[in-house]
N, C-alpha and C positions, 0 to 999 in steps of 0.2 A: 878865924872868924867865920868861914865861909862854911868848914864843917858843922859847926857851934851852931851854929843858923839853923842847919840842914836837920840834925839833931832835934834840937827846940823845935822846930818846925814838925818833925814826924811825931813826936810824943803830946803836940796841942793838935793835929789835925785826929790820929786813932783816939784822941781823949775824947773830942768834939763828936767824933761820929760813933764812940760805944754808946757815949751818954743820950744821943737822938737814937740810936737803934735799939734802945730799951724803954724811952720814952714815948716812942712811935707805934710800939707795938701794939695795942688797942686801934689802930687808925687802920690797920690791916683788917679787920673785920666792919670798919665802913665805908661808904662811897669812895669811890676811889679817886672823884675830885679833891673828897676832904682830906684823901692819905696825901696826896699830891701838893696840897698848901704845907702839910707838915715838911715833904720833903726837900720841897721851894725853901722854908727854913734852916735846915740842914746847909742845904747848897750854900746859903748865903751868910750863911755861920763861917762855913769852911772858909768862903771866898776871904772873910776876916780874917781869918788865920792864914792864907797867905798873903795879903797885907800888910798886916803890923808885925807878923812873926819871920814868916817869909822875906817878905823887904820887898816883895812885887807887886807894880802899880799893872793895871790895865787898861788900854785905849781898845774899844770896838768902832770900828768907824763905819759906816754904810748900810745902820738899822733902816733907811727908809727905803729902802732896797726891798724890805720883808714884803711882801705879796700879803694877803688876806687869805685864808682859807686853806683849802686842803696843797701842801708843798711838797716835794722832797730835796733836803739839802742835802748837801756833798761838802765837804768839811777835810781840809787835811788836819794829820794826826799827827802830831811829834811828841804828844806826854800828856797826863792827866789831866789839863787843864779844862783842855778842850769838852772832855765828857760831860763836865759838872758847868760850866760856862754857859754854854750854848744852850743849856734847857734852862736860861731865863732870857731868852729872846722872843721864846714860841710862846703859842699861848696855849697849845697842846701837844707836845712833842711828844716822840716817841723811837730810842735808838734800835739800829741794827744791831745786835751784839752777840759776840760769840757764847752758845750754848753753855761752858766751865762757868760762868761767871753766875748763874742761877743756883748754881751747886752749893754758894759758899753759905753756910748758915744764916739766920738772920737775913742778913743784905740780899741774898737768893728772892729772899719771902716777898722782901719791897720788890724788886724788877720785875721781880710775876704780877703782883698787884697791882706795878704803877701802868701794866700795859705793854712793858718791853716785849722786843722782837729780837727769840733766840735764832741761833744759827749755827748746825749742825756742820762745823766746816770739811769736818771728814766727808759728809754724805755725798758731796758735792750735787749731782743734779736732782739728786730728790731736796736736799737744801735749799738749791734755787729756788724748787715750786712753792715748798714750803713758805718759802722766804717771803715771795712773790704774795700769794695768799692770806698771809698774815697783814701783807702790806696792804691789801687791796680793803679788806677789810674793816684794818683801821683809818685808812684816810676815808673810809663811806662816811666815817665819824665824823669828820674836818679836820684830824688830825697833820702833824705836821713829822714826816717821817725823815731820821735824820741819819747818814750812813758815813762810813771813812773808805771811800776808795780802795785806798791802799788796804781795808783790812785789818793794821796794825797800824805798831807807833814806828815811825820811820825818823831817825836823825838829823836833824838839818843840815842840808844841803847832800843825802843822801838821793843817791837816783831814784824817779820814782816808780812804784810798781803797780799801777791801775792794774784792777780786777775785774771782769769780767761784769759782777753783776751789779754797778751801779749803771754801767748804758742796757742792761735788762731789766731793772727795775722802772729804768726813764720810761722803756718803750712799751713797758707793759702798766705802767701807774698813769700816763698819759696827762701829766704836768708838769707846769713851771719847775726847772730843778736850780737850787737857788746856788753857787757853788760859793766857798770859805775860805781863805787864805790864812794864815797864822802863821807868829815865830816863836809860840811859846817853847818851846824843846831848847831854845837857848838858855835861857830862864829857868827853866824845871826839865831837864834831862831825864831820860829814864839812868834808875841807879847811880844818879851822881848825884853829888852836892846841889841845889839850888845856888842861883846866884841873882842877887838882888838888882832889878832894871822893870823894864818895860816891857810885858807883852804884849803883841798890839796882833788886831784880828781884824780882819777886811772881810764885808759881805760885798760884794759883787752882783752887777743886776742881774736877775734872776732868766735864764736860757729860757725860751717860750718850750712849750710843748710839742712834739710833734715833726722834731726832726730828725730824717734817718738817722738810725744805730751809730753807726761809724763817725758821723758826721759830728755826732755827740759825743761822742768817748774823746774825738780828738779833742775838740773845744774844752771839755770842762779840764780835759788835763793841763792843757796850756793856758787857760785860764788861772787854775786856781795853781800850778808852779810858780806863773809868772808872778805874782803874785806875794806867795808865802818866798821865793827868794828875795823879792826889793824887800819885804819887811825881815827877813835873817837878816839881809847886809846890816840894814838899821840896827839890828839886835845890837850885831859884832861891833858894829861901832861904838854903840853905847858903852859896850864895855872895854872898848881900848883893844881888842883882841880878833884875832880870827875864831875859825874852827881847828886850825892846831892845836890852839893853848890853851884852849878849853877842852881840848880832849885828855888832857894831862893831869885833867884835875882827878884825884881820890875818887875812888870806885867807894858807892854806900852798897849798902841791901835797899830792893827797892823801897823808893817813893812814894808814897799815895797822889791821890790827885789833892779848886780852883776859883764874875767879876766884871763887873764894869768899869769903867774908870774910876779909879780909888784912890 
């Protein structure tokens, strides 16, 4: 049942998003708030289809948390969910993301359009400035910049690996950074099966501005672990299991990615 899911699930989510990335393409040649309602569409298409196909419900708890105006969040990462999730909380987001992901046809076309922020990960320190730059620029907008620490998608309850440049982007963007807990990697694993529960996503009050380097990188990481592990345990529970016996499940070809409580 659980593969059959996983299945059905992958052939209504690339169904859902050929059919918006053929009908969207006109929107690419206007304002790029207007391409942005289309892609808010998309997003909240998708989140259907993991839903009623998927079998996953989602709890976000701690929207009043969100600050006004220009942010940058810090969001841990354990599988697609989170990408497509999270850009309907902001009211103008805008991800960190790795430079491959502009390349891919079509979808490339949107990321550029909607405003994303590539990231050259090989270049490393002309990356940074790059990075840096791009960010400074878009939050003069009011935008709301949104990044994954770790960089990647890390397994729940995998140790985790902070990266460098979200306590140089705090110290150099000079605001509230708002940090993100989650369990969805329980629920939607990279390359595994799905398994039908609850992901639940905790916004956390948001770190003021303006405190030494160090002092930040410790915080947002003990923050946002302590965090995304009380909600895995919850996951595991939910499904009768630990992370043993979930690691046992059938290996798929990847996943795609995601919801508010539904």
């Amino acid at each position: 049942m659980i593969l059959l899911r996983s299945i059905l699930f992958q052939a209504a989510f690339y169904a859902v998003t050929i059919f918006y990335g053929i009908v969207l393409l006109p929107f690419l040649l206007m304002p790029r708030r207007w391409l942005w309602q289309g892609v808010l569409t998309w997003i909240r298409s998708c989140l259907l289809v993991v839903r009623y196909v998927g079998g996953i419900r989602t709890e976000i708890t701690g929207k009043e948390n969100i600050p006004d105006g220009p942010l940058l969040v810090a969001a841990k990462h354990q599988s697609a969910w989170e990408t497509l999730a999270l850009l309907l909380l902001f009211k103008d987001p805008t991800f960190i993301l790795k430079r491959e992901l502009t390349w891919i046809p079509i979808f490339g076309w949107y990321l550029a359009r909607a405003g994303m922020i590539p990231v050259d990960r090989g270049a490393k320190a002309v990356a940074l400035k790059t990075m840096t730059e791009r960010a400074v620029a878009e939050l003069a907008k009011g935008r709301q910049i949104l990044i994954f620490p770790e960089g990647t998608r890390r397994p729940p309850g995998a140790p985790p690996q902070y990266k460098f440049g979200v306590a140089h982007l705090y110290a150099s963007l000079r605001v509230p950074c708002l940090p993100v807990g989650l369990n969805s990697g329980v629920f939607w694993p990279r390359r595994k099966p799905l398994r039908a529960g609850t992901i639940r996503a905790e916004i956390l009050p948001a770190i003021p501005a303006g405190l030494p380097r160090g002092v930040f990188a410790a915080r947002i990481e003990r923050e946002i672990e302590a965090s995304s592990d009380r909600l895995i345990a919850q996951g595991w529970a939910e499904l009768g299991e630990g992370p043993e016996e979930n690691g046992k499940v059938t290996d798929l070809s990847p996943l795609s990615p995601p919801v508010e409580k539904s």
